[in-house]
C-alpha positions in Angstrom: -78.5 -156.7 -62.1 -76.0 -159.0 -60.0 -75.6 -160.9 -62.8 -74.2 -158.1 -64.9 -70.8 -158.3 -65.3 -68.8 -155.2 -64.2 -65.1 -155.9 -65.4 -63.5 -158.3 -67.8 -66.5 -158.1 -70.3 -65.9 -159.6 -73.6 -65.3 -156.0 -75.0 -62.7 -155.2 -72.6 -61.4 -158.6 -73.0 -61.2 -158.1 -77.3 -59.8 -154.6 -76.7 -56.9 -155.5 -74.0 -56.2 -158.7 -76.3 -55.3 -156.5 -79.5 -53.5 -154.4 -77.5 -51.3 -156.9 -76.1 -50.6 -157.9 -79.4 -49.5 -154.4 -80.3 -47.1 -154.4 -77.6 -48.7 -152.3 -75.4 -48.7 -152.6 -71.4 -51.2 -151.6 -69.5 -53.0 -151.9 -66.4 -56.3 -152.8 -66.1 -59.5 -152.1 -63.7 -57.3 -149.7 -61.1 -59.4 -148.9 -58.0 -57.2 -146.1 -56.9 -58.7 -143.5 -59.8 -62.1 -142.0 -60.2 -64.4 -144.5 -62.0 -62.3 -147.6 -62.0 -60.8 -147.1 -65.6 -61.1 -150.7 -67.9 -58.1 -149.9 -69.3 -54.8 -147.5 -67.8 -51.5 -146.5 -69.3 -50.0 -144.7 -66.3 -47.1 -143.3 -68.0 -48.9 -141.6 -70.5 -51.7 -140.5 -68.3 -54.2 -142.4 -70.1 -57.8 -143.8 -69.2 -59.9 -146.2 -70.9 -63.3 -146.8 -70.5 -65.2 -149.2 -72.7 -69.3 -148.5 -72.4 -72.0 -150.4 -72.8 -74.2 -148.8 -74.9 -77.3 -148.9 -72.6 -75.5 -148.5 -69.1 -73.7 -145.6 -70.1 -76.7 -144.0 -71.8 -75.6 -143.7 -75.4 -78.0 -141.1 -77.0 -79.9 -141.9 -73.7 -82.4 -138.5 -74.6 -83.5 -140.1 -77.3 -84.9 -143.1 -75.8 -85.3 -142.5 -72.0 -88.8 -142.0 -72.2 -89.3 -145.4 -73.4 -87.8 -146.7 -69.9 -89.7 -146.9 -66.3 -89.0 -144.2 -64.1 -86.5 -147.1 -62.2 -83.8 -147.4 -65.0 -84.5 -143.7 -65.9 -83.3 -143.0 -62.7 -80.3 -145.8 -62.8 -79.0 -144.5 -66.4 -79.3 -141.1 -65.7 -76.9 -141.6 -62.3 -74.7 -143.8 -64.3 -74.4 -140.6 -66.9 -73.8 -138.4 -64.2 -71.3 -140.4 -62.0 -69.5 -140.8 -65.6 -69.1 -137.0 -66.1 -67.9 -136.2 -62.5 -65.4 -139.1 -63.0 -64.3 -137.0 -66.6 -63.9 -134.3 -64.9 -61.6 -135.1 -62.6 -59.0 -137.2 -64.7 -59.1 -133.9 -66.1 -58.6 -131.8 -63.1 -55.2 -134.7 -62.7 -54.4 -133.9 -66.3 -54.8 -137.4 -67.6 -56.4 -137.8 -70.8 -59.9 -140.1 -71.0 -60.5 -142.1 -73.9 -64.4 -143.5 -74.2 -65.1 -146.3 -76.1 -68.4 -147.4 -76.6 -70.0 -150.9 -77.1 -71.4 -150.3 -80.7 -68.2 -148.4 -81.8 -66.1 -152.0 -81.2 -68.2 -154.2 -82.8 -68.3 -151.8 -85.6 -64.6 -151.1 -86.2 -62.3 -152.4 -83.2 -59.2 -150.7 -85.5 -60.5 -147.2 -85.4 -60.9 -147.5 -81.6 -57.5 -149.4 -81.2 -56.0 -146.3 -83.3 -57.9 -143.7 -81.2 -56.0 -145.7 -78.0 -52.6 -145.9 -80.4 -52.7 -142.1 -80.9 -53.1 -140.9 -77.2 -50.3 -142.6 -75.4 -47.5 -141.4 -78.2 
């Protein structure tokens, strides 16, 4: 699991890229808020976070049993930790924006729109 990468995943690294291009400034990776968003427009209260599909838990019901009790346990954390983290961006009044890993290497425009439309 060291060898996981945490931040500037090719993902993050696509999405932030596009973005540039748009002409968008950002900040990336802030400690200071809950969950250390990917992705942060600080003027628009905005928080990005770009999942992976099987750390995050996507539709994790649907396939946990298939796991040993060990990542179970390490998934189900990770969903919860995310949640509590949702909750109080939303407690701060920022908006959060999840993006997951299947949903950018499907159609990176629709989630680059989704971003587009929150921080106008």
């Amino acid at each position: 699991m060291s060898r996981v990468k945490q931040k500037d995943t090719d993902l993050e690294l696509m999405v932030r890229s596009r973005l540039r291009k748009l002409g968008y400034k950002f900040k990336t990776n802030v400690r200071n808020l809950p969950g250390r968003p990917d992705i942060v427009f600080p003027n628009a209260k905005v928080a990005v976070f770009i999942d992976g599909d099987f750390w995050h838990g996507f539709r994790f019901p649907a396939w946990e049993h298939k796991l040993r009790r060990f990542w179970r346990r390490k998934i189900a954390m990770n969903r919860l930790r995310d949640r509590r983290n949702f909750r109080k961006f939303r407690a701060m009044h920022w908006q959060v924006i999840r993006i997951w890993q299947h949903q950018i290497k499907a159609d990176l425009d629709t989630c680059l729109r989704r971003i587009s439309s929150s921080i106008k």
